[in-house]
C-alpha positions in Angstrom: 82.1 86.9 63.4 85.8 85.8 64.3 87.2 88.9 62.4 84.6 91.0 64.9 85.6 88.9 67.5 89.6 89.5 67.4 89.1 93.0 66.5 87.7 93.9 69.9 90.3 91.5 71.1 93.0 93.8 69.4 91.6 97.2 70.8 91.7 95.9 74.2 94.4 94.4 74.3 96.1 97.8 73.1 93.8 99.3 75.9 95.7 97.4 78.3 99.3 98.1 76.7 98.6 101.7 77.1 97.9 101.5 80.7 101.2 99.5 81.0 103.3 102.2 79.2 101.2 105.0 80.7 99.9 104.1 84.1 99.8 107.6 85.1 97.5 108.8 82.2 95.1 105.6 83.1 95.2 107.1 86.7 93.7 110.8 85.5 91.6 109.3 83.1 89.8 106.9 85.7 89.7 109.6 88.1 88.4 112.1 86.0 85.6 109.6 85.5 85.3 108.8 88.9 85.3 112.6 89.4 81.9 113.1 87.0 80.3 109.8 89.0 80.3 111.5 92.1 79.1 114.7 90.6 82.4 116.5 91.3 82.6 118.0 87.9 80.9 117.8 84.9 82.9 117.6 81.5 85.4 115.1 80.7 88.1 117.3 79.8 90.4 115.7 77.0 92.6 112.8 76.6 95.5 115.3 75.3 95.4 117.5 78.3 95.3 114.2 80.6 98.6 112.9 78.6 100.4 116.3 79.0 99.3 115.9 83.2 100.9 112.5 83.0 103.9 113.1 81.5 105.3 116.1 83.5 104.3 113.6 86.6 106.2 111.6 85.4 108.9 113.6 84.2 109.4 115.1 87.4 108.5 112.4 89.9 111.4 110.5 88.3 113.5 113.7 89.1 112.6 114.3 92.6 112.1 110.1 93.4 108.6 110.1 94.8 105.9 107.8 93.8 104.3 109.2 91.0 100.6 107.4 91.6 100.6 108.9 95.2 101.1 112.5 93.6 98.4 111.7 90.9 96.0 110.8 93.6 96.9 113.6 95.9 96.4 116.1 93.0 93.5 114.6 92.3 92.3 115.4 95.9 93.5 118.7 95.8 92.3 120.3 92.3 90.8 117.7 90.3 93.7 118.4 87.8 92.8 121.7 87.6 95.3 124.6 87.3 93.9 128.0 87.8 92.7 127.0 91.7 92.6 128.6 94.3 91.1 128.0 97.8 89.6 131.0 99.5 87.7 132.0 102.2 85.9 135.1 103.0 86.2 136.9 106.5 87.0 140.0 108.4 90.4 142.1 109.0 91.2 145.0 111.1 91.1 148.3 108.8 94.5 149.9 108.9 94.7 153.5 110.5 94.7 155.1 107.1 91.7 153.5 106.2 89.6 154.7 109.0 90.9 158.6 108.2 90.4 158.3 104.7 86.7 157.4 105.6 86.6 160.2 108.5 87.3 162.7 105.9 85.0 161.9 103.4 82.0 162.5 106.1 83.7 165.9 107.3 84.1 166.6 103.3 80.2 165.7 102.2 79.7 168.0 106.1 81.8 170.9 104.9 80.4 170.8 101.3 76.4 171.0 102.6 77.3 173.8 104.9 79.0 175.8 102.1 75.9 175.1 99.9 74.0 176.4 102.3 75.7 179.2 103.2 75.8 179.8 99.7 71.6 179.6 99.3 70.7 180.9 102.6 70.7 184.8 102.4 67.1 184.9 102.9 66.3 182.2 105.7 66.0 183.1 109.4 68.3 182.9 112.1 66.3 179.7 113.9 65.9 177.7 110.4 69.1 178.2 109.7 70.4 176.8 113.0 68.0 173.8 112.6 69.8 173.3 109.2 73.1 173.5 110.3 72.0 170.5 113.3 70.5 168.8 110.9 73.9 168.4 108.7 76.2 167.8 112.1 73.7 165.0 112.7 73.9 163.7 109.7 78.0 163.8 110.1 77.8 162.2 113.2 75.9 159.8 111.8 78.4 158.8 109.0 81.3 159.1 111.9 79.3 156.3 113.8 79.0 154.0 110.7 82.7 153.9 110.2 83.4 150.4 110.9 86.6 149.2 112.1 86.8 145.7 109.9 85.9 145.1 106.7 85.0 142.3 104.7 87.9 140.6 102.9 88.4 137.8 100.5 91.9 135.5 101.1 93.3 132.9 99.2 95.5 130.4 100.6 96.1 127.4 98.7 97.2 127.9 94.8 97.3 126.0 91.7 97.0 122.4 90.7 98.7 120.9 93.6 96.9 123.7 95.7 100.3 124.8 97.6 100.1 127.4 100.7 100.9 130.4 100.6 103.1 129.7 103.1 104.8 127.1 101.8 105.0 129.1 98.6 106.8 131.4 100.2 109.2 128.9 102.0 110.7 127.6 98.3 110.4 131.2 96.9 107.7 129.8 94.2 105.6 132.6 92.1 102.1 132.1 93.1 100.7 133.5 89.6 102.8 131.3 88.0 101.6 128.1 89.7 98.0 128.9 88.5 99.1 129.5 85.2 102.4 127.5 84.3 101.4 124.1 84.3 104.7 122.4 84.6 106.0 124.6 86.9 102.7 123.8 89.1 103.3 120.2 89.0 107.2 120.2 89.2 107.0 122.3 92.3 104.1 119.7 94.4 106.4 117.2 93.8 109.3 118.9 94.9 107.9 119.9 98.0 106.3 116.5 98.4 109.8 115.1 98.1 110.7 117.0 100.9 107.9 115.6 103.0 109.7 112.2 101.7 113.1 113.0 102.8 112.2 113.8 106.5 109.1 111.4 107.2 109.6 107.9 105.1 111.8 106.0 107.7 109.7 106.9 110.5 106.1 106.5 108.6 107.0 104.6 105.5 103.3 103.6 105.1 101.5 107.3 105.5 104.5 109.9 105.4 102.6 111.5 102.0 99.6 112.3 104.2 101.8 115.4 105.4 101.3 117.2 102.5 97.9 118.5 104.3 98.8 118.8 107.8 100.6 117.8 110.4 97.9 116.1 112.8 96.9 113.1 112.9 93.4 113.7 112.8 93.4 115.4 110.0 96.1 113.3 108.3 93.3 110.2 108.7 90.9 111.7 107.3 93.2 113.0 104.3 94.8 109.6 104.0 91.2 108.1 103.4 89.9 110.7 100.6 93.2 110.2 98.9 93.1 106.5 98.5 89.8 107.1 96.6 92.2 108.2 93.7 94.5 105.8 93.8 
């Protein structure tokens, strides 16, 4: 019973040494839990892909001097540790000038092929069924012409990766958007760059809150960012 008894003492108390030396990998492990709880996803992914996570955080948190727990939480908030993300929305844009012609033509090609079927067939119909054939296919032209609309649907992606940076913001630091959902490194070294930025300009006025700037701007929305972060902390 002792020998039981001090081997459970042994694997916790290694438990707890591993948390000390790898406070980070703790962090993703606990959330991914946390994560499955609330029915956020539902697979633990492995221990060996959470280690990898941790250790470029802490690689490059170390390089770029931002709190390392703050990014793991903020990531956490953001993708959920995953890589290949991508937030997109579906809406509607204008159709570009060429668009609309390119569909204009293909209803005055199908018109200009059914006439010269016709033509083609109609040796031996009269003059007044032929004229009702020939309305019949310039109302069915008009018809297409009226369909023709002037926006189309369009699916647009603006936040990539596993520390789901903008587009814009991608663009700012000149950061390869393919790479970010497939580079894993590159993904994480490049949050925490730009969050170091965020560091740079905000801590002395909002030492507290500054990392809430990563998602916007506002107040308002920096509250309620602030509060779904902390979860992960």
């Amino acid at each position: 019973m002792k020998l039981i008894m001090l081997i459970v003492f042994m694997i916790g108390t290694v438990h707890a040494t591993n948390c000390k030396r790898h406070p980070i990998y703790c962090q993703i492990i606990s959330n991914y839990k946390k994560a499955i709880k609330l029915r956020l996803m539902h697979k633990m992914p492995s221990k060996k892909r959470a280690m990898k996570i941790s250790n470029y955080i802490y690689k490059y948190s170390r390089k770029y001097n931002v709190n390392a727990k703050i990014y793991t939480a903020i990531i956490a908030q953001e993708s959920l540790y995953q890589l290949h993300v991508k937030n997109c929305k579906t809406g509607m844009i204008e159709k570009s000038t060429h668009e609309i012609q390119k569909e204009r033509k293909r209803c005055f090609d199908v018109y200009s092929k059914s006439v010269n079927d016709f033509i083609d067939t109609s040796h031996y119909i009269d003059k007044q069924e032929s004229d009702k054939k020939m309305k019949d296919f310039e109302r069915a032209c008009d018809e297409c012409l009226n369909k023709i609309d002037k926006y189309r649907r369009e699916r647009i992606c603006f936040d990539f990766g596993i520390s789901e940076i903008n587009f814009r913001t991608a663009r700012r630091y000149n950061l390869d958007i393919h790479r970010l959902m497939t580079d894993l490194e590159y993904s994480i070294e490049s949050g925490l760059r730009i969050l170091a930025d965020f560091q740079k300009r905000w801590f002395k006025k909002e030492p507290i809150d500054w990392w809430s700037r990563y998602n916007s701007p506002t107040r308002e929305n920096r509250d309620i960012y602030e509060e779904q972060v902390k979860r992960w902390l």
